[in-house]
Structure formats: C-alpha cells, structure tokens
N, C-alpha and C positions, 0 to 999 in steps of 0.2 A: 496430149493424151495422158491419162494417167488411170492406170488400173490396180484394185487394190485387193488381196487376199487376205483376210483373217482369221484364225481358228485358237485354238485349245492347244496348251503343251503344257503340262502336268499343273492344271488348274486355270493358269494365266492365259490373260488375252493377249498375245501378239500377233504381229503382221507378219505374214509366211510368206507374203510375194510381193512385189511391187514393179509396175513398167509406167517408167518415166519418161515422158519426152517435153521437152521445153514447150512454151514457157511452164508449163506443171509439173510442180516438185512439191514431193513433201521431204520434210526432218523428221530425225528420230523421231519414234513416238514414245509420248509419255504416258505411266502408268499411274492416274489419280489415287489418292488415298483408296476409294469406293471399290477397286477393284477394274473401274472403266480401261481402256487405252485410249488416250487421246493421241490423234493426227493432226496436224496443220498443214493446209494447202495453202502451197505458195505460189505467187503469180509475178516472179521481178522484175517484171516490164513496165511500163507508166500507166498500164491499163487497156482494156480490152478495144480494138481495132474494128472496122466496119470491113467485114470480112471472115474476121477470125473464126475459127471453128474449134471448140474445146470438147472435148468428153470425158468424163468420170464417170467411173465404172470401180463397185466395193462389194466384194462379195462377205457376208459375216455367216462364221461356223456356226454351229447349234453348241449354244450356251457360252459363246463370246459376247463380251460387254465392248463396244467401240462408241467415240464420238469424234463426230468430225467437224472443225474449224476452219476457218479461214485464216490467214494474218492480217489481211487488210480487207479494208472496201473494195467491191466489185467496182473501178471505172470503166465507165462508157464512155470512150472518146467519141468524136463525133466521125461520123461518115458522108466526106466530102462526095464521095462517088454513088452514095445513096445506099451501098449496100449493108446488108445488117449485119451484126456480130452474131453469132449463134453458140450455143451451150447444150450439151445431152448428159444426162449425168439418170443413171440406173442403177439403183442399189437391188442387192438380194440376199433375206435374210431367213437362216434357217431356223426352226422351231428352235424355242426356249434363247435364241439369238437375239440381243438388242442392240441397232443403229438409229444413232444420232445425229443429226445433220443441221448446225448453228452457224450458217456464216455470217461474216459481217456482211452491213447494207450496200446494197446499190444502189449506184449514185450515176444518173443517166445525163450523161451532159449536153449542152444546147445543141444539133444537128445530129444525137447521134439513134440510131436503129437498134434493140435488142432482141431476141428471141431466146428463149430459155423452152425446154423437158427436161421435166424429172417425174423418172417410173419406178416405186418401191414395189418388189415383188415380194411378198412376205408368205412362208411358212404358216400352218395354223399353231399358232404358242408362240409365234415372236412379238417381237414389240420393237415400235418404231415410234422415232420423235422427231419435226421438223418445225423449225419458225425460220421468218426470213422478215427482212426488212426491206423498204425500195424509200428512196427519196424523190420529192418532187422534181431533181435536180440539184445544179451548184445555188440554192438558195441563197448563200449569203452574198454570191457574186450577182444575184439579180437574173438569174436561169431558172425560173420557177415553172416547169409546163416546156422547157423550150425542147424535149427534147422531141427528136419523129412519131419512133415512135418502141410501144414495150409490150410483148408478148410474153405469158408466159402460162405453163399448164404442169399442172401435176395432178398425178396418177397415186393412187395406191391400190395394190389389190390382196387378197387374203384367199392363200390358196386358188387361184386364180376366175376368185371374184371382186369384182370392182365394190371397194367398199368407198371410196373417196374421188373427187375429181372438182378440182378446181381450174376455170380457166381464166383468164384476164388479157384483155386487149386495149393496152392505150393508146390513144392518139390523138395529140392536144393540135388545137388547131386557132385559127386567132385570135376567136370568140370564145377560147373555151378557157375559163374561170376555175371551175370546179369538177373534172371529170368522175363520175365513180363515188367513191365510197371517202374519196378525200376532202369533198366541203370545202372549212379554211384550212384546212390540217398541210405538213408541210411533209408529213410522214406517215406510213403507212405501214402496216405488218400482218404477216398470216400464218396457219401453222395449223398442223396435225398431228393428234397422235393416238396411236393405236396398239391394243391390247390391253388387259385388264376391265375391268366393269367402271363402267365411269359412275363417280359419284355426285359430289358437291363439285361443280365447274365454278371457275375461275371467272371476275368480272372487277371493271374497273368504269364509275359511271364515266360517259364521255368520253372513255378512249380505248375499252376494250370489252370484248364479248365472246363469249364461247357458247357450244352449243353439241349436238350430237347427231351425224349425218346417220341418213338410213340404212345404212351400212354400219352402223356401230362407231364409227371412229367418231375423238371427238376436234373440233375446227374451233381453230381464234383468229380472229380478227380484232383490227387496233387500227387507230388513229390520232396523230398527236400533231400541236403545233411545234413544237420541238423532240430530235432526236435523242438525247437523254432521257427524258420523262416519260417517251415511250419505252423504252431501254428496258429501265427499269423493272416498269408494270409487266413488262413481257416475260423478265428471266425471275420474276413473282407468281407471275401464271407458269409457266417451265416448270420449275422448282412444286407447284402444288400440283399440279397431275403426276408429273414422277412420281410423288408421296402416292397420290390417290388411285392411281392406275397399275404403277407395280412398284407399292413400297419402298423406292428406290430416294435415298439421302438427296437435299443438294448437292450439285456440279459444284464442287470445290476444285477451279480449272488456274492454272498457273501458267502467266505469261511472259 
C-alpha cells in the first residue's frame, strides 16, 4: 500500500503525507529544474507474485506540479497456483494541479496472471499525463506470448465525466502468434493526456499514433520491434504534447 499527499507551501510542490507499507516505498523526492516534484516508487522484492495485491493512491493540490516514476520494470513472476497479481492505483487531481504518471515497462513472465486499474479523477483545470509500456514477455529468453494472461483498464474522468477509458485483455494461447495491436512488434505502449486544446499530435510511421477521444483527451499508442526505439519515440511524443497542451518544458528527470 502506498498513499500519497501533495500540495503547495509557499510556492513549491512538496509531499505533505505519505503511508507506506512494504513492498511500496518511495525516496525522497526530487524537485526538477521546471519546478515539477519528482517521486519514485520502489518495489525491492524480485517482482510482483500471483497473489499479490498493490494499491497507489496520490492525491495532487490545486496548482502542485508532481510526476511519478518507477525505479524499475514491473516483473510478473509466474503464478504456479494460477492466481493473478492485481494493482489499483487512483490518482486525484485538483484544478490548475498537474499529475504524471511514467513507469517503467512490464515485463509478464512465462506462467504468470496480471490485472491492473487505474482511475484519474481530475478537477476542471487540471491536467494529467500517462504512458506505460508492456512487453511481450522475457523475449530474449525465448518467453515471447507465454505469459496467462494481462488485464488491464484505465479510467479518466473530468469533473466527473468520463472523458477516457481504455481497456485491454490478453490472453495468448498456443495458436496465438500476434494478439491485438502487437503484429511482429515485441513491444507495445499507450498513454493519455488531458487538458489544454490539443493541437498538432504526435506520430511516428509504423510505430506510433495519437489521436483525440470524444471526451477531449488526447490517446497514443505505439508499437515496436525493440524496446529502445520505442522508448524513444514515446518520451518525443511526451515531451511534444507537454509543449502543446500546457506549455510545459521537457522532463529534465535525474537518475
């Protein structure tokens, strides 16, 4: 469990609370050049168990800048007993308040079960950003598709309308080659962000595409044979809706 509080105290964003319990921890957080607070969540176990239940929960003040990181890849150990790992994680953010949410990729390993929610509650005047990455599996170990299987949905709503809602259900099976939106691709990526008047979206041929749901928000998707190369193009699309949506510099993030 890990819950987080952030507001305002004489201009700066800092974390006013936090309740920790193993394995979720974060470390200090750091204040970027731009004014952001960055957090990292830590997970120091070998990786997530067919069982395990996590929740994240961050509340951001009206007119707090936060962004949240991971330190590592999400592992999916496999779940001998069949049962699945689950994650909830519910942000809420107040007008003129901006949350970030960049973890590093998951990575679902041969036999293992995931389920993920995540519900952004947003204020009218905040602004929110999220990309996420998922791998085929341990691809270079020859885990390509092996794992059960991987659920996952997220919400955002605006004032409490549904402006966003993505869902995804995999489940590779012995015939199955190419499920979904991944063809030969070995990697996959999605991402929302909302507030400000979308302009010029971001696009990369063959491995990523944006667009703008009817709700206003705007949605990327990506595809790539290697994890790098979508990397990349993703924190290129990141970096230009910041600019185009609320003026906001590149993420200048220190590791």
């Amino acid at each position: 469990m890990l819950h987080l509080n952030f507001g305002l105290r004489r201009g700066r964003t800092v974390l006013l609370r936090d309740i920790q319990k193993a394995p979720l921890m974060v470390i200090r957080p750091f204040e970027l050049p731009c004014g952001t607070l960055m957090v990292f969540i830590m997970n120091p176990t070998g990786g997530v168990l067919g069982g395990d239940h996590a929740e994240i929960r961050a509340v951001v003040g009206e007119g707090a800048r936060v962004l949240i990181l991971t330190q590592a890849a999400t592992r999916v150990q496999p779940a001998p007993d069949g049962r699945s790992a689950t994650q909830d994680i519910h942000f809420a953010v107040a007008a003129d308040g901006r949350l970030e949410y960049h973890p590093e990729r998951t990575i679902p390993f041969a036999g293992s079960a995931f389920t993920q929610t995540l519900t952004a509650e947003l204020e009218e005047g905040a602004q929110f950003g999220l990309t996420e990455t998922l791998a085929a599996g341990r691809v270079q170990m020859g885990e390509r598709l092996a794992f059960r299987s991987f659920e996952s949905r997220v919400q955002v709503n605006v004032a409490g309308r549904r402006v966003y809602l993505d869902c995804q259900r995999l489940t590779p099976g012995d015939l199955t080659s190419a499920p979904g939106v991944w063809g030969p691709g070995e990697y996959q990526a999605s991402g929302v962000f909302v507030g400000g008047v979308p302009g010029e979206l971001p696009s990369s041929p063959g491995i990523l595409a944006s667009g703008v749901s009817a709700g206003g928000a705007v949605w990327v998707r990506g595809v790539a044979s290697r994890g790098p190369v979508l990397d990349a193009v993703l924190v290129r699309a990141r970096d230009s809706l910041r600019l185009t949506l609320w003026g906001a510099p590149p993420l200048q993030v220190r590791r």
